[in-house]
N, C-alpha and C positions, 0 to 999 in steps of 0.2 A: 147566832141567830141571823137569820135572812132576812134584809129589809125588803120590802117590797118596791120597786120600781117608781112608782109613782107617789111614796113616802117622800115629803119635805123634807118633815122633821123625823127622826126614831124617838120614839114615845117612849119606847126602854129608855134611853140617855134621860127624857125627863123625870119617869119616874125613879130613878136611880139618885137625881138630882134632890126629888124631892123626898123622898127616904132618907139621906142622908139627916141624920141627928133629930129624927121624927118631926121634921117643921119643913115647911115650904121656902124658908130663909135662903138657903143657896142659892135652891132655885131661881127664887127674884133677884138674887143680888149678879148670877151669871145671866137671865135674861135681862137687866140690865145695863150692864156691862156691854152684855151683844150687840143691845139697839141704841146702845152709843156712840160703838166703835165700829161699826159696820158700814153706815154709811160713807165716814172718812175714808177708810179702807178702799170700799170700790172705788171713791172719787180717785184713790190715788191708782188704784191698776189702770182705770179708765186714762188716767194722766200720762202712763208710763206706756200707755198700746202703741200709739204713734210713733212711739223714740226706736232707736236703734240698740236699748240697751237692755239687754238679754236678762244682764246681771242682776238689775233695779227690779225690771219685771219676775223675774224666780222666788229674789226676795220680797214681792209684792204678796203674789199668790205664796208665798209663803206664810206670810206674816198672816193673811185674809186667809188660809184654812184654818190655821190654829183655832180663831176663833170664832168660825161656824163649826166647827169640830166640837167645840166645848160645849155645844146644845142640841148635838146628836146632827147638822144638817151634811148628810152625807153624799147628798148628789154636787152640792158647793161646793164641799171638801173635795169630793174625786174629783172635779174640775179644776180646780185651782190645783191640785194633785197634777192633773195629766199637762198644763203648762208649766211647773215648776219644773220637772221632769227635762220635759222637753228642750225649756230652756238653759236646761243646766247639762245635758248630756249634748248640745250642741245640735239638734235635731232638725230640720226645716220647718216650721210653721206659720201660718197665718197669725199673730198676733190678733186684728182685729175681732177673729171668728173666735176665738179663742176665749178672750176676754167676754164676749157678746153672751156667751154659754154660760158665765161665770155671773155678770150680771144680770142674767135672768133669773138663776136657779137661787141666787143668795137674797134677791130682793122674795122672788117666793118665799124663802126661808125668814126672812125679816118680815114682813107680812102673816106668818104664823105665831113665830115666837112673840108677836106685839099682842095677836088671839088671845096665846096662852097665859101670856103677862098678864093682861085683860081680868083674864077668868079666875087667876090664880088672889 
């Protein structure tokens, strides 16, 4: 299925989440999880834009897609996708601009799932 462009979060990934074993249980426990772990995460890509190290930053947005991935937030993921990429095949890029992209789109994404935590 095709997300739509301007989709944060995939609303399939939550309700998939919350279907699991007829209760909303997972669900809280990986929105949880997410707006625990999320903020660390960027403060640490944020940490690692300025260095020279390619390696640190790969495994940053590595580590930071897995888990906007785990609650559908698919424009953070491809972001953090296209600098892991990047970094890891050796590519030229802007580090700062890169990271800036990823900090936007995951704080929108943490800004929802806090909604949907909220509501649930």
């Amino acid at each position: 299925m095709e997300i739509a462009a301007n989709t944060v979060i995939d609303h399939n990934v939550i309700a998939e989440l919350k279907a699991i074993g007829g209760t909303e249980a997972l669900f809280k426990r990986v929105a949880n999880h997410f707006v625990e772990k999320v903020p660390g995460r960027l403060a640490e890509i944020e940490g690692i834009a300025g260095s020279q190290d390619v390696g640190a930053l790969a495994n940053a947005a590595h580590a930071l897609k897995s888990v906007v991935s785990s609650l559908g937030a698919r424009r953070a993921g491809k972001a953090c996708e296209n600098l892991e990429l990047l970094a890891r095949t050796g590519q030229e890029f802007v580090a700062r601009d890169l990271v800036d992209i990823i900090v936007m789109e995951t704080r929108a994404a943490l800004a929802e799932v806090e909604k949907l935590r909220s509501a649930a």
